[in-house]
N, C-alpha and C positions, 0 to 999 in steps of 0.2 A: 630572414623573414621579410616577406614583400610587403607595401604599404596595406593591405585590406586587412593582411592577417596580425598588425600591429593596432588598423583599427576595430578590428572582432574584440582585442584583447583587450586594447581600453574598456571598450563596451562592458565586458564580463569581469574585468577588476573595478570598475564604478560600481556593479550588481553586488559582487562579492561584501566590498567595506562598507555598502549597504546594512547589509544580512547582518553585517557583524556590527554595526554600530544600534542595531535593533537590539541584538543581545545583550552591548552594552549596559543601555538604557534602564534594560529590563531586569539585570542583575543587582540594578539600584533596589528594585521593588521586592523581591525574592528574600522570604525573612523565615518560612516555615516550609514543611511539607507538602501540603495544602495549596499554597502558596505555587511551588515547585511541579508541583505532579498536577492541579489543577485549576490553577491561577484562582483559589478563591469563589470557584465556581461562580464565575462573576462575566460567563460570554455573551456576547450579543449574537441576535440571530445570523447577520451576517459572515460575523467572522467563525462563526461554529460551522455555519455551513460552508464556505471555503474553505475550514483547514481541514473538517473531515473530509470531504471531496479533494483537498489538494493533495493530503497526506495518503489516500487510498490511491490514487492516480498518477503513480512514480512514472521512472522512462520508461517504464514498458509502454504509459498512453502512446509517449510522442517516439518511441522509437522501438519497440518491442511487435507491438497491436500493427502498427504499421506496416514493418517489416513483413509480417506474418504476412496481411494482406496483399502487399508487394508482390510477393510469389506465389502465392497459393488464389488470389482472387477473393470475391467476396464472398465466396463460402464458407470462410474465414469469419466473419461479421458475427455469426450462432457467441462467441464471447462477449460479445459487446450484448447483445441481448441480455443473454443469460446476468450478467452484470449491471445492467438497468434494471431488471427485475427484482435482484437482488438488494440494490441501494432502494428502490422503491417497499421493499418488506422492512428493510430492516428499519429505517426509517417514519415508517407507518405504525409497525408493530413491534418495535426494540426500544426507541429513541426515549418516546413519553417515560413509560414504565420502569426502564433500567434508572430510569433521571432520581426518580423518585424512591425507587426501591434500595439507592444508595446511599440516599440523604436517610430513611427510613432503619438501615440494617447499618447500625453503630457511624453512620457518616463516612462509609466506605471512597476510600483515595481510589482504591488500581481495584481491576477485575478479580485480583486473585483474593484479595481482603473480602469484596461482596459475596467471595461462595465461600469463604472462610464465614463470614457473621452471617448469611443465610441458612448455613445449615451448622451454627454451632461448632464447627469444629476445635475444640480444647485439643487436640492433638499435631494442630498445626501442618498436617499430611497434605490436603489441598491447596496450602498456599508454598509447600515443595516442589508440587508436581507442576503444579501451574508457572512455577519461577524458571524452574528448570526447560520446560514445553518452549517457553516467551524465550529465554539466553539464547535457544538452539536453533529455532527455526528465525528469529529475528536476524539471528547471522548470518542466514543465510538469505533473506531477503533483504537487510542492509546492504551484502556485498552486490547484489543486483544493481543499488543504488550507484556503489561505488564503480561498478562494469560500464555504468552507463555514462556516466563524467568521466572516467577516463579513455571510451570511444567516443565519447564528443572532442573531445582533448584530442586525441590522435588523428581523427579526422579531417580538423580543422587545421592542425598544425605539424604533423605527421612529415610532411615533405620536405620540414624546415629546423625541426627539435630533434634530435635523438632520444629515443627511450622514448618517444612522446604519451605513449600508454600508462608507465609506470608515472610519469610526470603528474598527468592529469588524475590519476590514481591518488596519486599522496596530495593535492591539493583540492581536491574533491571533499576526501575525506579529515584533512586539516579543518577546513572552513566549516563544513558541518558541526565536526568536535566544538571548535570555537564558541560559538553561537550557541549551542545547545546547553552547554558545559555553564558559560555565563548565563544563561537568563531562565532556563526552563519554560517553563508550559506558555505564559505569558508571552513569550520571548518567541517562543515555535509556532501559537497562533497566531499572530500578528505576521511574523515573516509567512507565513502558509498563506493569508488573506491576499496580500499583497502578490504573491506567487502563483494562488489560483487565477486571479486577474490576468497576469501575463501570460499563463498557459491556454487561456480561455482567448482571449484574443491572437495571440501567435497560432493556435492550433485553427481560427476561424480564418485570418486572413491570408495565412498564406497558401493553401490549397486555392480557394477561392481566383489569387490572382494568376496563380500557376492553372488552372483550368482556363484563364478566360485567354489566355497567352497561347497554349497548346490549342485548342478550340479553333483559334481563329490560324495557326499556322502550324503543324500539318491537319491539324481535326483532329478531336481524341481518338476516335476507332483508328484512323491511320497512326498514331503514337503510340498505342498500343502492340501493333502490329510492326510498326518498324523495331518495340522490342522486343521481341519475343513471345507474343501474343499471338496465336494462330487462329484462334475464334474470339473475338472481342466481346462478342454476347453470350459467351458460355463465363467467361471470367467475370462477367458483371454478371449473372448469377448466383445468386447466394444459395441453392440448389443444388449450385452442380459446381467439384473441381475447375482450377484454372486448365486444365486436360479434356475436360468436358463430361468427365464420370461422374455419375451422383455424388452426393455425398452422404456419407455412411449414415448410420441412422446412432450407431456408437460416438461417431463424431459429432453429431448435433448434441447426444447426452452430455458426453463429457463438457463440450463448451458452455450449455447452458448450466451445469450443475458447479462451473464459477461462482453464479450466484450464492449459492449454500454458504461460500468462503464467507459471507459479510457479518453472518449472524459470529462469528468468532472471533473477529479481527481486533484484538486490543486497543491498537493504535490510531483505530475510526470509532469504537464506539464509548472510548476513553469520553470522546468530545460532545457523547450525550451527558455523560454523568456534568461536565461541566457546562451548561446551558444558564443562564441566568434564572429562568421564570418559563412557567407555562406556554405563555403567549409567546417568549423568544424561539421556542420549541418547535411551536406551528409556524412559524418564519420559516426561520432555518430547513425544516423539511422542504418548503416551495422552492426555498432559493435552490438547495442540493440539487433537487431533481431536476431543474431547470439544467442547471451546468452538467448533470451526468448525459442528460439527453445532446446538450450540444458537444460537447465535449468527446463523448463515443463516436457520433456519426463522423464528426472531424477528422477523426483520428484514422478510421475505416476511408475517408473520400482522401485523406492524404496519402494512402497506400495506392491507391488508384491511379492520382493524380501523378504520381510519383514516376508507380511503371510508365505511363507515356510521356509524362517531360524530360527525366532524363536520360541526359547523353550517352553513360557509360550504363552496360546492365550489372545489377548486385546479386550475387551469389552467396547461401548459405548468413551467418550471422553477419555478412554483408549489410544485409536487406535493413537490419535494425536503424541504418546512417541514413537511410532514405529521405528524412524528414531534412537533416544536417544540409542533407545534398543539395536537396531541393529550396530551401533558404539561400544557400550559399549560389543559386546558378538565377536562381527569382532576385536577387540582391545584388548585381554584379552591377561595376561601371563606377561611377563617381564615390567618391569620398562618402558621402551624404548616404547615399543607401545600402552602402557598404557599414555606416553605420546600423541603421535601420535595422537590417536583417544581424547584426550583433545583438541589437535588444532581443530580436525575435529566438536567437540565438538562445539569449538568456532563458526564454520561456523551458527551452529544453533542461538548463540548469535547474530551473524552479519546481521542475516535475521531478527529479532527482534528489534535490535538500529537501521537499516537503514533506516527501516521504520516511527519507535518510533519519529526519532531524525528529521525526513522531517516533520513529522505531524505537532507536537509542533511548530516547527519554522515557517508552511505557519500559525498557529493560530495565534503566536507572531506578524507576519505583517500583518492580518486581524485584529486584536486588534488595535496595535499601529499606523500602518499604511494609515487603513483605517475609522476604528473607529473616535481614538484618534484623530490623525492627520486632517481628513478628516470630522468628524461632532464635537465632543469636541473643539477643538483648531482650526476650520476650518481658523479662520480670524488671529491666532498670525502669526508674523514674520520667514521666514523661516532661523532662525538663528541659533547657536552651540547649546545654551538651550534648543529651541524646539527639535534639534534633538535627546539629550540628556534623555532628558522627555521621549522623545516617544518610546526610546531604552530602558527605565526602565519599562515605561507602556507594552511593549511588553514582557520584562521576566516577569514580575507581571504576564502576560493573562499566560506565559508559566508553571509558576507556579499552578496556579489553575488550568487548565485545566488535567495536570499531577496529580493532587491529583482527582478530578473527575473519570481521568479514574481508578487510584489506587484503588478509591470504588468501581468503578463496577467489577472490576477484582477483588475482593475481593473473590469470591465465586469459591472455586478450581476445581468445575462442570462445568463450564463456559464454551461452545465450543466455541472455535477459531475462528472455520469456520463459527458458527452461527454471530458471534460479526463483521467479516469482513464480511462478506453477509450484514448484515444490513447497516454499514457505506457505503459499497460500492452501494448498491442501491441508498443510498442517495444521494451520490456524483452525481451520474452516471446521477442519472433525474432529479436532481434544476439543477445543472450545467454545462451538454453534449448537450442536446439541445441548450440554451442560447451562447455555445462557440462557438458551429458551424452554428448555425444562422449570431451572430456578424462576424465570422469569411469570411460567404461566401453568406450572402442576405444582400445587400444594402436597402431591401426596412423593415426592422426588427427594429424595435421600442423600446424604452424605455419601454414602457408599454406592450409591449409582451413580452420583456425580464423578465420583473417584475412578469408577471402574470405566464409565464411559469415556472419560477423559484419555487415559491408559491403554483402551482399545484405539481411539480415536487415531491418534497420534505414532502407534507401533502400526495399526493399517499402512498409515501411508509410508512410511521408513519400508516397510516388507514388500511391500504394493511397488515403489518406486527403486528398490537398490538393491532386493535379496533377490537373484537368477534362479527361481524356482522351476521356471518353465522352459525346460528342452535350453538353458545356458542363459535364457532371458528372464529378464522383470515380469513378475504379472501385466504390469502396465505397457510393458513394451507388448509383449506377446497379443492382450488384449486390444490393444489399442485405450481401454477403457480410463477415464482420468481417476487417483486415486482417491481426490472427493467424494467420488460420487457413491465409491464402495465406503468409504471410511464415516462419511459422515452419514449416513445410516447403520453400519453399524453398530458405530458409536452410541446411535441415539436408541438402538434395539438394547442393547448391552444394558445404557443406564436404565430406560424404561423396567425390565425382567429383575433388575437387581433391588432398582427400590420396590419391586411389587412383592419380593419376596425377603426384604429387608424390613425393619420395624418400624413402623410406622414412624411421622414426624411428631417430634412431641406438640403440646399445646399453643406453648408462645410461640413457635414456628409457622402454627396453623393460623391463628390470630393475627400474626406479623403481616403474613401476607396475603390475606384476606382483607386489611385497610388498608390495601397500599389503592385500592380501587375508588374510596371514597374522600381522599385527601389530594390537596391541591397546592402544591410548592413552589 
């Protein structure tokens, strides 16, 4: 191992017993459920707006999103939109009212309890299907997490470690465990706050110095072109392929209809329900949207900046290291900035645990929480042992679930973006329609929530792995992303069933008809 790559590592084992002495800390404070899955709904605007924003902005930001752009140009970018848009609704239109509407409907913890006490369910069906939806696609977007620290891992260290994949793999997913397992929600925003920070300034300044470097020797459009860039103005194009073809009008859909994913994402809009106050509410929205706007364009100008600065061209799931590379060649030379570009280093790791470490933990209270608690233990007492149990039953789930996604990341071909495309569709169509139905039609049912949910989620499993079409996927064949079909669906589905289903009873109606005049 040569001197830089023993100072990169310092660098990332000072980050690492960071993390983990946060969890420490944190596991002093952790005494209940509540506590655990929602620190006491006690956030401040700033840190709600970081860990939602850190925890939704895993490495696909700094190495997924980029990659894409890398190769394909900014044609690429229609995600980034679609994804602004999206944190800008959900945020405007989700944040206040879910805040309240869970404080309101029995003091609901996890997403799957508030469509449990929204619509009554004494059968306990909604918070099955809903636990079961979170365990499966969670693992498979935790193993994204996990893909992405151990190609940081190999990249960095690859020419010197054997196995270096599998290395960075198990202590990716060690350190995550640690932290998460000790301290809970408390523990995961506070590391997310601190984590957003680094992401946000690593993802600003090193593009920035890598432009002003390429610029001045050979000129961007020459670095372009000396890699592999044959029209420079067609690639900087958001319009037109890096090829100079339009681009499709199915492709603008699909990238923009990203967006849709936000209204269902457990482990972003967890961090409304925990909000302190009103006023922490309308913070937090300013701050988010601040950092998604810089945050995206970053991410898109480091794919850019990328193809012309360096030296070697990236091929295929190549492309996702771009940012790695481009640290590691903007950072060379002395000791001293060899450091430097280790913290900036980190930032990649920080995009990786924020997300990793919010997954696990919404699975832990869809296990323990709602599972456990809610259909297992439905009738015990709600006493110190129960709660106790159901905090052990909840790292158990965190446990398994963490070694699931460790398999499927197993495979160091693995794309990033393909692994968060898929979770994220899933997310997006069982449980975006279903949110903003509950959230804003009083005449929305139990059984259209159930059935939307169920369409939602089999869309995209059929849409994305079942070869219906001449040996292919719908989604291959189409090109079309399976959001965009799923989550309409979905919401066509619940809409027709509660219209045709029995009405909501009284105190349902009443419920959420004050949730418009009360202030929490």
């Amino acid at each position: 191992m040569n001197p830089n790559q023993i100072i990169t590592l310092v660098a990332f084992a000072f980050y690492m017993v960071l993390m983990i002495a946060i969890g420490v800390f944190y596991s002093k404070k952790t005494n209940n459920n509540e506590d655990y899955f929602l620190g006491g709904r006690n956030l401040g605007g700033w840190t709600a707006a970081l860990s939602a924003q850190a925890s939704d902005m895993s490495g696909w930001l700094l190495m997924g999103l980029p990659g894409a752009v890398y190769l394909a140009g900014t044609g690429e970018i229609w995600i980034a939109v679609g994804l602004l848009i999206g944190t800008i609704l959900n945020w405007y239109i989700v944040s206040s009212r879910l805040r309240k509407y869970t404080i309101v409907a029995g003091n609901s913890l996890t997403i799957p309890s508030f469509f449990e006490n929204r619509y009554r369910d004494r059968t306990g069906v909604i918070k099955i299907i809903s636990a079961l939806i979170i365990a499966v696609f969670f693992a498979v977007y935790t193993a994204s997490a996990f893909s992405s620290g151990a190609k940081l891992f190999a990249t960095l260290f690859g020419d010197s470690i054997d196995n270096a994949y599998l290395i960075g793999l198990i202590i990716a997913a060690v350190v995550i465990l640690v932290y998460t397992l000790l301290g809970g929600f408390k523990a995961v925003c506070t590391t997310d706050f601190i984590q957003g920070m680094l992401m946000l300034v690593a993802i600003l300044a090193v593009p920035i110095i890598a432009y002003a470097m390429v610029a001045r020797d050979p000129g961007f459009s020459t670095g372009l072109q000396n890699h592999g860039v044959t029209s420079p103005a067609d690639y900087l194009n958001p319009f037109l392929t890096g090829e100079g073809k339009p681009v499709s009008a199915v492709s603008v859909i699909s990238n923009l209809a990203w967006g849709l994913g936000y209204f269902g994402m457990p482990h972003i809009i967890i961090r409304f329900m925990a909000i302190k106050n009103e006023h922490e509410v309308k913070k937090s929205r300013k701050i988010a949207i601040v950092w998604v706007i810089l945050s995206l364009a970053a991410a898109c100008f480091v794919g850019v900046v990328a193809r012309a600065f360096l030296a070697t061209e990236l091929n295929g799931t190549n492309s996702e290291t771009s940012f790695i590379r481009l640290i590691q060649q903007v950072f060379s030379g002395n000791g001293m900035l060899v450091f430097i570009g280790g913290i900036f280093l980190c930032g990649i790791l920080a995009a990786i645990m924020s997300t990793a470490d919010s997954q696990l933990l919404v699975t832990s209270s869809a296990i323990s929480e709602d599972f456990y608690k809610g259909v297992v233990k439905k009738n015990a007492p709600a006493d110190e042992q129960t709660e106790k149990s159901a905090l052990f039953v909840g790292r158990i789930a965190v446990i398994v679930v963490a070694v699931v996604a460790f398999l499927i990341a197993l495979d160091p071909n693995s794309s990033i973006m393909g692994l968060v495309s898929d979770a994220w569709a899933g997310f997006g169509s069982a449980f975006g329609p279903v949110v903003l139905l509950a959230l804003f039609w009083k005449r929305s049912t139990l059984a259209g929530a159930v059935s939307g949910m169920a369409v939602g989620a089999l869309t995209v499993i059929v849409w994305d792995y079942i070869p219906l079409v001449n040996g292919q996927t719908p989604g291959a064949a189409t090109g079309l992303y399976s959001l965009a079909i799923g989550f309409f669906l979905a919401l066509l589905v619940n809409v027709v069933v509660s219209l045709i289903s029995k009405k909501p009873s009284d105190d349902i109606v009443k419920e959420f008809e004050s949730i418009k005049n009360i202030e929490i």
